[in-house]
SERO-526455 format. One record per residue: residue number from 1; residue in one letter; x, y, z negated of N, C-alpha, C in turn. Coordinates in Angstrom, 1 decimal, padded with zeros to 4 digits, m for minus. Example, Ala and Ser with C-alpha at 12.3 -4.5 7.8 and 13.67 -1.06 7.14 Angstrom:
- k/r/nxx/nyy/nzz/caxx/cayy/cazz/cxx/cyy/czz
- 1/a/013.2/m005.7/m007.8/012.3/m004.5/m007.8/013.2/m003.3/m007.8 .
- 2/s/012.8/m002.2/m007.1/013.7/m001.1/m007.1/012.9/000.0/m007.9 .
//
This chain:
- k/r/nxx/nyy/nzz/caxx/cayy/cazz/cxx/cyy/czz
- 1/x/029.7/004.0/037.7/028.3/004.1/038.1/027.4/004.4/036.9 .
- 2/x/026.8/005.7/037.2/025.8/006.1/036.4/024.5/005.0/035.8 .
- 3/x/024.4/004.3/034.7/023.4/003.5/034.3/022.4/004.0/034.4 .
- 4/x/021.1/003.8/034.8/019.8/003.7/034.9/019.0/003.2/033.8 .
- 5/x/018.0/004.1/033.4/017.3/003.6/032.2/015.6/004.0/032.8 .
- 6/x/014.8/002.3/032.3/013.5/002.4/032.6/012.9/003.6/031.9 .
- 7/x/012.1/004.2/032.6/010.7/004.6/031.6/010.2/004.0/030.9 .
- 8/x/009.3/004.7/029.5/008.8/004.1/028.4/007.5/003.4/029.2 .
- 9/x/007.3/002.1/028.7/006.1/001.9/029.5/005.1/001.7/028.4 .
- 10/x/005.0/001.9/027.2/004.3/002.4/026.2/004.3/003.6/025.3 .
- 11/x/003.1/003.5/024.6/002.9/004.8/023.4/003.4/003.9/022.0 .
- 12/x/004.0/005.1/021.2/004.4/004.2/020.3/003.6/004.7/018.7 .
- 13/x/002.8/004.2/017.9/001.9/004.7/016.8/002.2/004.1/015.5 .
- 14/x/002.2/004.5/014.9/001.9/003.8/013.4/000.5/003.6/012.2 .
- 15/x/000.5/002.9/012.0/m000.9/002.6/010.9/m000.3/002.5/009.7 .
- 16/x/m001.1/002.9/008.9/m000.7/002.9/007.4/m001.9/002.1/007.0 .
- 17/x/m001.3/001.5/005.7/m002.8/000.7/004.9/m002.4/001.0/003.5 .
- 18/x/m002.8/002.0/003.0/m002.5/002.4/001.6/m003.3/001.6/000.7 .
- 19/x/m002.7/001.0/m000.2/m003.4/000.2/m001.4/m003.4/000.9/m002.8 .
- 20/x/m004.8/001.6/m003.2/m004.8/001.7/m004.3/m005.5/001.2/m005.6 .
- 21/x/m005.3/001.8/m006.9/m005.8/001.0/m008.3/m006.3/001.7/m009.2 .
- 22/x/m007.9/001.6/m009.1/m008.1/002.5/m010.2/m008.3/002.1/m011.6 .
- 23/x/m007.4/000.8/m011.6/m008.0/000.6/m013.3/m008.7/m000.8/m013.5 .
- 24/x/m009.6/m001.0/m012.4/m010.6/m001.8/m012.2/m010.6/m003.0/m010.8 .
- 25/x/m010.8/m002.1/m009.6/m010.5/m002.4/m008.8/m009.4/m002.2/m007.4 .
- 26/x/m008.7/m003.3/m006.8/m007.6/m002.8/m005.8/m008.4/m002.6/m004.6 .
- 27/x/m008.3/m000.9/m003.8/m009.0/m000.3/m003.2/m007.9/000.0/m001.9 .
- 28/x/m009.0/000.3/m000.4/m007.9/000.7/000.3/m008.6/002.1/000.8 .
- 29/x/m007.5/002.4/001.6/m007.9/004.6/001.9/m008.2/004.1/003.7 .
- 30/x/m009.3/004.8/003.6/m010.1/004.4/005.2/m010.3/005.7/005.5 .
- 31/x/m010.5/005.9/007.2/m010.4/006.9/007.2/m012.0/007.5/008.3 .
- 32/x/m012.7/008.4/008.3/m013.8/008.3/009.6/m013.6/009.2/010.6 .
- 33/x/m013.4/008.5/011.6/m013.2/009.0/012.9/m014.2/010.0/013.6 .
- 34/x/m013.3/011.8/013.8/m013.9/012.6/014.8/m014.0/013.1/016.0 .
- 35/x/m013.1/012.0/016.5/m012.6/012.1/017.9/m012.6/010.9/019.0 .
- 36/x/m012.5/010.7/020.0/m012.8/009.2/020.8/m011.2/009.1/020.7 .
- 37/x/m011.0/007.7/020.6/m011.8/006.5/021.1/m012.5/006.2/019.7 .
- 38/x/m013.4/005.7/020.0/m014.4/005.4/018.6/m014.6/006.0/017.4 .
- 39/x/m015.3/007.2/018.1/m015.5/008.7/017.3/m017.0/007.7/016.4 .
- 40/x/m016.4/008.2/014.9/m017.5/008.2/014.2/m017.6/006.5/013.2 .
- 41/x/m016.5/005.8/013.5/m016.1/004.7/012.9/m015.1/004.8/011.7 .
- 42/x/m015.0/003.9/010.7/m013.9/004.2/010.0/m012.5/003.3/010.2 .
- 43/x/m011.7/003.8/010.0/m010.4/002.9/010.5/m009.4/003.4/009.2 .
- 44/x/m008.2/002.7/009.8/m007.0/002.8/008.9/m006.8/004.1/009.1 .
- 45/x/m005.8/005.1/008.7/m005.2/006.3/009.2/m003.7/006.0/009.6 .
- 46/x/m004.0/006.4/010.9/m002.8/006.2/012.1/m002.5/007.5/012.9 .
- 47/x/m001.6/007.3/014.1/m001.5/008.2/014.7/m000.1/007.6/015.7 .
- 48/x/000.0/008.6/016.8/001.4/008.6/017.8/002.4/009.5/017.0 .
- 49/x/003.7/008.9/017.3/004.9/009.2/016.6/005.7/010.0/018.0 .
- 50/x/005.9/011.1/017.1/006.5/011.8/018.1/007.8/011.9/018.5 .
- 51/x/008.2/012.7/019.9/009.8/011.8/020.1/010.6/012.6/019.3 .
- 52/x/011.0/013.5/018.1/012.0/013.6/017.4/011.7/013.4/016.2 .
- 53/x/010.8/012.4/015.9/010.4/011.6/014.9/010.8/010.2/014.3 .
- 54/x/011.3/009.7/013.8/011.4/008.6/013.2/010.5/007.6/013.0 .
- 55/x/010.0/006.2/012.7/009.4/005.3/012.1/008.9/006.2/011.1 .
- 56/x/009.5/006.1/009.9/009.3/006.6/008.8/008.7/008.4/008.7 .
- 57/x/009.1/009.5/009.3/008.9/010.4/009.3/007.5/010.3/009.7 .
- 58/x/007.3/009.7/010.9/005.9/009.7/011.4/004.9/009.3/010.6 .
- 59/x/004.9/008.3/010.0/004.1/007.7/009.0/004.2/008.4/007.7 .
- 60/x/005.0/009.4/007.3/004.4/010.4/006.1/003.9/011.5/006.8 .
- 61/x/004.3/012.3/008.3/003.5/013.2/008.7/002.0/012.6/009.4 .
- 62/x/002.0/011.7/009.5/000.0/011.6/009.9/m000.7/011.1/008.5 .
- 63/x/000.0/010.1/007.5/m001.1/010.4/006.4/m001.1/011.4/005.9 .
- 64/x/000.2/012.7/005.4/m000.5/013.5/004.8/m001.5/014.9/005.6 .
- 65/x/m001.1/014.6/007.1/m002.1/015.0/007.9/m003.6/014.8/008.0 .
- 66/x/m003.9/013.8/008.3/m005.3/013.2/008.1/m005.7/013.3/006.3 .
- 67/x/m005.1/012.6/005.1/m005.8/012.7/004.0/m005.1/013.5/003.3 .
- 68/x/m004.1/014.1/003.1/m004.0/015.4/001.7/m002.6/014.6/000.7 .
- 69/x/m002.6/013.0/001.2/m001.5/012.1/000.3/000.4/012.4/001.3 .
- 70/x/000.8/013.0/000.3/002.2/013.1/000.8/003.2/012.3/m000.5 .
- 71/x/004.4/012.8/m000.3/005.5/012.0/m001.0/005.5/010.6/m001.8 .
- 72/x/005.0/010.1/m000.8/005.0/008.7/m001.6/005.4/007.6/m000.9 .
- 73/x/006.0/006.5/m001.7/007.0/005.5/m000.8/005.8/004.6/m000.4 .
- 74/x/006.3/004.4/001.5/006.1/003.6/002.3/006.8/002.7/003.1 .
- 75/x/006.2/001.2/003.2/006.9/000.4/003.9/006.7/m000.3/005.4 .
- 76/x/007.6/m000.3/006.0/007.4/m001.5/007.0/006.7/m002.8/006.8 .
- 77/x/005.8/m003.5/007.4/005.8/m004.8/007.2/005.7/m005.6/008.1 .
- 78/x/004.9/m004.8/009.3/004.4/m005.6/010.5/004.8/m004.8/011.5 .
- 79/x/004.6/m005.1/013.1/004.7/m004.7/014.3/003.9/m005.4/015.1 .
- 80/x/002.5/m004.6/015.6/001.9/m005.3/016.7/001.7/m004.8/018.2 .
- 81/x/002.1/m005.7/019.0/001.7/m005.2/020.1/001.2/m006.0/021.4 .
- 82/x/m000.3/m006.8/020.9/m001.3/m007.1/021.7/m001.2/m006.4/023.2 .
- 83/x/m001.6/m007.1/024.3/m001.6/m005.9/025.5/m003.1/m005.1/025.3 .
- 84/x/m004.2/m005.6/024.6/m005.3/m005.1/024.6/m005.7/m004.1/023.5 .
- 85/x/m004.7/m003.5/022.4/m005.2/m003.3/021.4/m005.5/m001.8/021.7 .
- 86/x/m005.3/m001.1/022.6/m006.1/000.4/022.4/m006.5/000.3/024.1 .
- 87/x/m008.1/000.6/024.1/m008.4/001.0/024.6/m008.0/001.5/026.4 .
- 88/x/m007.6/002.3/026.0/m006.7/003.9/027.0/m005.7/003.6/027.6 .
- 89/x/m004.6/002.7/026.6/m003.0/002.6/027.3/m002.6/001.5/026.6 .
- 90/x/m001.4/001.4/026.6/m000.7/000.6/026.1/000.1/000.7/025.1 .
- 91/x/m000.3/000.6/024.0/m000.1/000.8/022.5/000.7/000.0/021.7 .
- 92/x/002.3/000.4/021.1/002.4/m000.7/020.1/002.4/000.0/018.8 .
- 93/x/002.3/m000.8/017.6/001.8/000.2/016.4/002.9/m000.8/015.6 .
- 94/x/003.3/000.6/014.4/004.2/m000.5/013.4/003.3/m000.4/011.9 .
- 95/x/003.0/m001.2/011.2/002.4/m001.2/010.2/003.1/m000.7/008.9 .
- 96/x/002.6/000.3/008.0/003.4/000.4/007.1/002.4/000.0/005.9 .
- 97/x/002.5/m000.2/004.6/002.0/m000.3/003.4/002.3/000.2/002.5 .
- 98/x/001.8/001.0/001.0/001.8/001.9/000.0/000.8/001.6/m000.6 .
- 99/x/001.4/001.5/m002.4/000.9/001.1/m003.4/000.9/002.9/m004.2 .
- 100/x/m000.4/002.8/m004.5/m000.2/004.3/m005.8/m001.3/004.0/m006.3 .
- 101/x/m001.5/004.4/m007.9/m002.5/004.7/m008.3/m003.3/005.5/m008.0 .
- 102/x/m004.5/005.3/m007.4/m005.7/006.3/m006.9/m006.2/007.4/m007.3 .
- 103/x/m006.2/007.0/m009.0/m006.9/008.0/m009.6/m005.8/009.3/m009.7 .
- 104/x/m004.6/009.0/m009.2/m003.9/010.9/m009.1/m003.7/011.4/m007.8 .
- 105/x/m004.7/011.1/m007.0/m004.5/011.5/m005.5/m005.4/011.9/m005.5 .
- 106/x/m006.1/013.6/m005.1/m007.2/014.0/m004.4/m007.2/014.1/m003.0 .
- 107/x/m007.7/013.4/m002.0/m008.2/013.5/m000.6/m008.6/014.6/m000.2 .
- 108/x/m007.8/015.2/001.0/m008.1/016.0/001.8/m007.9/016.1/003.0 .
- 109/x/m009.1/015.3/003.6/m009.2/015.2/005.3/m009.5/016.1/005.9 .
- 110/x/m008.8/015.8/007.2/m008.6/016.6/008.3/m007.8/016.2/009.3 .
- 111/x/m007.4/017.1/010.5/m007.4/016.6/012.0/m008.6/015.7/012.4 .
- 112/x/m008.6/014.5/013.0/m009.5/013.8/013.7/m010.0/013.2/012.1 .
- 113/x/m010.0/013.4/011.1/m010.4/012.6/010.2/m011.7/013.6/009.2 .
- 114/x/m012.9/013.1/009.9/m014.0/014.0/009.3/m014.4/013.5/007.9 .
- 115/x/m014.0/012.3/007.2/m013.9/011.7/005.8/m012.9/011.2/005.6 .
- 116/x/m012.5/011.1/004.4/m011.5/009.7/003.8/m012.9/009.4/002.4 .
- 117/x/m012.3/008.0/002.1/m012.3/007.4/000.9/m011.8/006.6/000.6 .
- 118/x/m012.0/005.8/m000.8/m011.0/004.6/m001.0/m012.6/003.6/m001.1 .
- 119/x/m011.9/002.5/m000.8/m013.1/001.7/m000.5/m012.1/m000.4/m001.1 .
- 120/x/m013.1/m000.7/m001.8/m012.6/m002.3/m002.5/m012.4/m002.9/m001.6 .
- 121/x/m011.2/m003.6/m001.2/m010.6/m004.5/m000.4/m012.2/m005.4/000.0 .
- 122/x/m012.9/m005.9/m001.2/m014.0/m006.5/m000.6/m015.1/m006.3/000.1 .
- 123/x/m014.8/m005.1/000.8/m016.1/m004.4/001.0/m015.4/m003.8/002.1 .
- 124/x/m014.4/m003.9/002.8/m013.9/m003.1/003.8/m015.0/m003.4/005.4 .
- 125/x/m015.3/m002.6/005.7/m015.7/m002.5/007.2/m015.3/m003.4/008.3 .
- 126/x/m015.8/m003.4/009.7/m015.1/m004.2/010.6/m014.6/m003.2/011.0 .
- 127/x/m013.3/m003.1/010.9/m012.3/m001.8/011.7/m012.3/m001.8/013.5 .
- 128/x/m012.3/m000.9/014.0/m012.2/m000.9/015.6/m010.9/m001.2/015.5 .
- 129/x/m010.4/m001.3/017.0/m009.0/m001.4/017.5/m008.7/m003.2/016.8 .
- 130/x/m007.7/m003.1/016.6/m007.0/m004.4/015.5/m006.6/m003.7/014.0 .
- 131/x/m008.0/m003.1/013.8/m007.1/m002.7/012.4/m007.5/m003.5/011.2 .
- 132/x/m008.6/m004.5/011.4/m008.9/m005.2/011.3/m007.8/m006.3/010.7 .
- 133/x/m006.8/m006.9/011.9/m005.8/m008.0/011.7/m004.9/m006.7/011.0 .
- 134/x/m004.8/m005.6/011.0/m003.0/m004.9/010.4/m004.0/m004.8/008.9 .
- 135/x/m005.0/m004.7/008.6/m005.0/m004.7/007.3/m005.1/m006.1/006.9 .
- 136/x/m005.5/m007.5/007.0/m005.4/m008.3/006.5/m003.7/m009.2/006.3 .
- 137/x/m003.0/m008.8/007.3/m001.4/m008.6/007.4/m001.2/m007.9/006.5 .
- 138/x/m001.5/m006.2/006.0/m000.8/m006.1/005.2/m001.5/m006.6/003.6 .
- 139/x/m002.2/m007.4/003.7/m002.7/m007.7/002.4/m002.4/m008.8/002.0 .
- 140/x/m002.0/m009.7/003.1/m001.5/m011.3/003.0/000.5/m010.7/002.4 .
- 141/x/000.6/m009.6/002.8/001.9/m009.2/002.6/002.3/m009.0/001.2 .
- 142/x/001.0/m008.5/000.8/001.2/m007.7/m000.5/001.1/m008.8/m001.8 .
- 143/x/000.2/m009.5/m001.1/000.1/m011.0/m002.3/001.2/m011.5/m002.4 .
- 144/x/002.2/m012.0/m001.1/003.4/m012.5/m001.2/004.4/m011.7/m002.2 .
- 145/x/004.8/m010.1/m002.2/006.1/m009.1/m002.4/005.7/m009.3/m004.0 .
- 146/x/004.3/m009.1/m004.2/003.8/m008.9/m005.7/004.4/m009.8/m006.6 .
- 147/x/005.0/m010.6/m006.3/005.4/m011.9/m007.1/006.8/m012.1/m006.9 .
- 148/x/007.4/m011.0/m006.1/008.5/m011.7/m006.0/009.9/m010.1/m006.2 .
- 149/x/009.0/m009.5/m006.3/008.9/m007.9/m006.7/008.2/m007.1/m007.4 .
- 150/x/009.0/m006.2/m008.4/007.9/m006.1/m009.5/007.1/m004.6/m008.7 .
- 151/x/006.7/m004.9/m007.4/005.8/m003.5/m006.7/005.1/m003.4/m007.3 .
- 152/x/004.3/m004.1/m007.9/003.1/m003.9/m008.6/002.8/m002.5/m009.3 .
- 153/x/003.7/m002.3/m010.0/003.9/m000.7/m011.2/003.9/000.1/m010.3 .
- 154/x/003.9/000.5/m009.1/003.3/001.4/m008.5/001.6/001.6/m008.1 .
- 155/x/001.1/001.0/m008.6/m000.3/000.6/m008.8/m000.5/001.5/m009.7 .
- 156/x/000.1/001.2/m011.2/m000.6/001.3/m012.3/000.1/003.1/m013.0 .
- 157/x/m000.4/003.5/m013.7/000.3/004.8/m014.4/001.4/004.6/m015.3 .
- 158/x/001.8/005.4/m015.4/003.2/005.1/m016.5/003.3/004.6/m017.7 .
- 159/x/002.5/004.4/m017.9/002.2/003.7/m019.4/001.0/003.0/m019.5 .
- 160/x/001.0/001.5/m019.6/m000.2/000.3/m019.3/000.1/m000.3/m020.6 .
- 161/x/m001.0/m001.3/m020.3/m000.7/m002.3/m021.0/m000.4/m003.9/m020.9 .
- 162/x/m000.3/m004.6/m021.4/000.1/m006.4/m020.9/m001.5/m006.6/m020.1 .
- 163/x/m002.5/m006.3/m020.9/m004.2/m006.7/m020.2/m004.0/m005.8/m018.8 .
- 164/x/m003.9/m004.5/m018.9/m004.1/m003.9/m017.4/m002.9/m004.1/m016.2 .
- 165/x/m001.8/m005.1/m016.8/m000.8/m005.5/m015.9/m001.2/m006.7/m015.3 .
- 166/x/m002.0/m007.4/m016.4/m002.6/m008.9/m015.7/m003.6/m008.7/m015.1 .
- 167/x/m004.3/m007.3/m015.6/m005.8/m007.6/m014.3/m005.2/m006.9/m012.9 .
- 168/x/m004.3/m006.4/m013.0/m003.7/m005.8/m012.0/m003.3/m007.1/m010.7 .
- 169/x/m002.5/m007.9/m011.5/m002.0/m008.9/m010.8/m003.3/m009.9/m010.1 .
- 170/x/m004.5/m010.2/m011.0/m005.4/m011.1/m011.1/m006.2/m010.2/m009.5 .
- 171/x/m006.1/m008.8/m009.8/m007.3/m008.8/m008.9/m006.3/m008.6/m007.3 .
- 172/x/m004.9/m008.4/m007.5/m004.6/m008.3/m005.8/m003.9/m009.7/m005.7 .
- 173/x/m004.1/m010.7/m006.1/m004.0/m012.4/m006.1/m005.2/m013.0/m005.4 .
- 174/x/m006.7/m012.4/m006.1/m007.9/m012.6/m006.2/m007.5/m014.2/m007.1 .
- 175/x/m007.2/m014.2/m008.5/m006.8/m015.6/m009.0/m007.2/m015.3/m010.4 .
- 176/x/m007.6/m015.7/m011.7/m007.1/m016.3/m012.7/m005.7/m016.2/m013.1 .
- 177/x/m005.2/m015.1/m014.0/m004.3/m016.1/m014.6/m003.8/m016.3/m016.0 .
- 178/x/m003.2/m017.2/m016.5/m003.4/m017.6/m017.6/m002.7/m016.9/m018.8 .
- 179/x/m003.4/m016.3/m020.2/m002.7/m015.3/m021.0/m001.7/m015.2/m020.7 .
- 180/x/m001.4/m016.3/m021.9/m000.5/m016.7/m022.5/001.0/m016.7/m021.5 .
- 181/x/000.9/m017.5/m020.6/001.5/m017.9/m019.5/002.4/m016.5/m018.7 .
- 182/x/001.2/m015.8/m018.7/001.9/m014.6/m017.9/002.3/m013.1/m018.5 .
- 183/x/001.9/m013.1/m020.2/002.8/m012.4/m020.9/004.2/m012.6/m021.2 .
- 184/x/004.4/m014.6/m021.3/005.5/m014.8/m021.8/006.6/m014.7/m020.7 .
- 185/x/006.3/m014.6/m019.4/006.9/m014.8/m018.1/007.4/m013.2/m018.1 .
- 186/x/006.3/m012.5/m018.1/006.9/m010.8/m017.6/008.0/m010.0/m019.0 .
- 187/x/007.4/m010.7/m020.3/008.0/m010.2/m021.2/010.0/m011.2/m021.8 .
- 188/x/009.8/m012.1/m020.5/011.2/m012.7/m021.2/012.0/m011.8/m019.7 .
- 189/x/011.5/m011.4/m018.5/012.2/m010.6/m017.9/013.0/m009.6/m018.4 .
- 190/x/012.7/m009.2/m019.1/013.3/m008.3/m020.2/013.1/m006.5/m019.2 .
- 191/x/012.2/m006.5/m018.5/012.3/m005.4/m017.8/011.3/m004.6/m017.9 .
- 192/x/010.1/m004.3/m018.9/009.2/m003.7/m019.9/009.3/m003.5/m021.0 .
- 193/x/009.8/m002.2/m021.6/010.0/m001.2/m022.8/008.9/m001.3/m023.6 .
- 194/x/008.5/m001.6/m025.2/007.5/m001.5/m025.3/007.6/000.0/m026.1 .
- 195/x/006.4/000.3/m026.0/006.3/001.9/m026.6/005.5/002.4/m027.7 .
- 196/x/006.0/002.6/m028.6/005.2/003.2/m030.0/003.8/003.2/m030.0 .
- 197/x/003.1/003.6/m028.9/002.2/004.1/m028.5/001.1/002.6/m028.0 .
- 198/x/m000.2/003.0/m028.6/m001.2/002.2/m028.5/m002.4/002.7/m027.5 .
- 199/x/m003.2/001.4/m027.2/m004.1/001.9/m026.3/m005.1/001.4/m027.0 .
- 200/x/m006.5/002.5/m027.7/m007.4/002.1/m027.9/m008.7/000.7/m027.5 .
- 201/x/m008.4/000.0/m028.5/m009.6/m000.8/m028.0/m011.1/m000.7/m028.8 .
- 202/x/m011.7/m001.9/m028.0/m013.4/m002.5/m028.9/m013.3/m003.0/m029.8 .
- 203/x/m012.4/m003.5/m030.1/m012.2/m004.8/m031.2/m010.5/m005.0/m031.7 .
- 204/x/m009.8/m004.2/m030.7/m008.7/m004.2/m031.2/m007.2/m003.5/m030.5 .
- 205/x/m006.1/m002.7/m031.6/m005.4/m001.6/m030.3/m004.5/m002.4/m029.2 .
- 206/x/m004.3/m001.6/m028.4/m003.2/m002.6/m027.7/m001.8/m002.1/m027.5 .
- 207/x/m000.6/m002.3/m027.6/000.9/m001.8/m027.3/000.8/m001.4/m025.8 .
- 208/x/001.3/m000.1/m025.6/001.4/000.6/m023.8/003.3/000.1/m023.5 .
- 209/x/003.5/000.0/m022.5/004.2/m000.3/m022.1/004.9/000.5/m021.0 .
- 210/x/006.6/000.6/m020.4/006.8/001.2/m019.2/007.2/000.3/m018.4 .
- 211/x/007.6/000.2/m017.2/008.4/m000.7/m016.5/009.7/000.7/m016.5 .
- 212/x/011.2/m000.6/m016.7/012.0/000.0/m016.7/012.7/m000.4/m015.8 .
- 213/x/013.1/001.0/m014.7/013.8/000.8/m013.4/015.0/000.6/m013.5 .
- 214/x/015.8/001.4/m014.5/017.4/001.2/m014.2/017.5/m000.1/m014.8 .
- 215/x/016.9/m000.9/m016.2/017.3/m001.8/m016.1/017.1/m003.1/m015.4 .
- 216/x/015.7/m002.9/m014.4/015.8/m003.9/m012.9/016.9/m003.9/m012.5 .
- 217/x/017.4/m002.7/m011.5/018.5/m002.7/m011.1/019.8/m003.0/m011.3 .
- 218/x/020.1/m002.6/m012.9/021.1/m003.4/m013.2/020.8/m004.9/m013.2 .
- 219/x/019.4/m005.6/m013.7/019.2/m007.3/m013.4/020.1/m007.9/m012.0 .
- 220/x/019.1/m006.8/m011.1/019.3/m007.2/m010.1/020.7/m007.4/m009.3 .
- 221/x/021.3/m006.4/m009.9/022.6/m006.3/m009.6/023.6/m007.6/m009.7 .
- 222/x/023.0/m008.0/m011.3/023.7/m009.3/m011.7/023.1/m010.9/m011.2 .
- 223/x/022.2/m010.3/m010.1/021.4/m011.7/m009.5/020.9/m012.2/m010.3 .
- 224/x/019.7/m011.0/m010.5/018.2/m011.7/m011.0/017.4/m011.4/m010.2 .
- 225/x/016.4/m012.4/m010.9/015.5/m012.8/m009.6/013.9/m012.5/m010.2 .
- 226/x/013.1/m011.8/m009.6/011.6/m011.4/m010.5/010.7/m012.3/m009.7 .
- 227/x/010.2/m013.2/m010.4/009.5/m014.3/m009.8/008.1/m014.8/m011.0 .
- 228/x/007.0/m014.5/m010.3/005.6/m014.0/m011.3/004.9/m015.5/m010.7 .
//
């Protein structure tokens, strides 16, 4: 007996919530809507995933559709599917999240997206839809991984310093934290190179640093554990 398979009884989309850093402040990429449903609002940049598309595929072909940002790693973190959350039909969306530094990405919107910008977590909009709950999901996410993974160095450029790693940490915590405390923590990891090379100060230079991948990996291999 030939099996029977239901119809899809939903659309299936993805949202992205890009987190970026310029230095100063942890910013997110919004996008303004030129098309209905809620033409003329700013939202996350999302879209419907098409059927020879993957999760993953989908969500690098609609951001670098709408803003101009391609090749860059993106994550799963969430899956929502409210019965009310679009409008039109019945919508489930999977959330993805991405960390880059801001300042090497130029924006270039298009399709339904008549602007992008990057805009300070503080200051974000009321988003239509529930984009609203998928970005504060992915931000409650990102506080959690930051500490327990060294994601963070995708924030920052290839060469920082111990001060721009801690304000780094300080401002997507929204916390204080303490010098001393959290030099001696990242630097007994043993997984930051220090580099010849200085970064000018006001009063005094500072040593630039890298984060070094292969030797995480190998850490990790031998069951270590990055815990900030």
């Amino acid at each position: 007996m030939k099996q029977q398979f239901l119809q899809p009884f939903a659309s299936i989309t993805v949202d992205c919530v890009i987190f970026g850093f310029d230095g100063k402040k942890l910013q997110v990429l919004i996008i303004k809507r030129s098309s209905e449903p809620e033409v003329g609002k700013w939202s996350l940049p999302g879209g419907f995933m098409e059927k020879n598309e993957t999760l993953d595929d989908a969500a690098q072909r609609i951001l670098e559709k709408l803003t101009g940002i391609s090749n860059i790693y993106m994550e799963q973190f969430y899956s929502f599917s409210k019965l009310d959350r679009h409008p039109d039909a019945r919508v489930l969306t999977t959330g993805y999240y991405a960390l880059i530094d801001s300042n090497h990405y130029k924006l270039k919107p298009s399709w339904f997206a008549s602007e992008t910008k990057w805009i300070e977590i503080k200051n974000v909009p009321k988003f239509p839809f529930d984009h609203t709950e998928i970005f504060h999901k992915a931000l409650e996410t990102l506080q959690k991984e930051v500490k327990l993974r060294p994601i963070g160095f995708e924030l920052l450029p290839s060469k920082f310093t111990l001060t721009d790693l801690q304000n780094l940490y300080e401002v997507i915590l929204d916390q204080q934290l303490d010098r001393r405390n959290f030099r001696r923590k990242i630097l007994a990891m043993g997984i930051l190179t220090q580099l010849k090379e200085v970064k000018k100060g006001a009063h005094k230079d500072a040593y630039l640093y890298k984060f070094d991948k292969k030797e995480y990996r190998a850490l990790t291999s031998q069951g270590f554990d990055f815990k900030l």
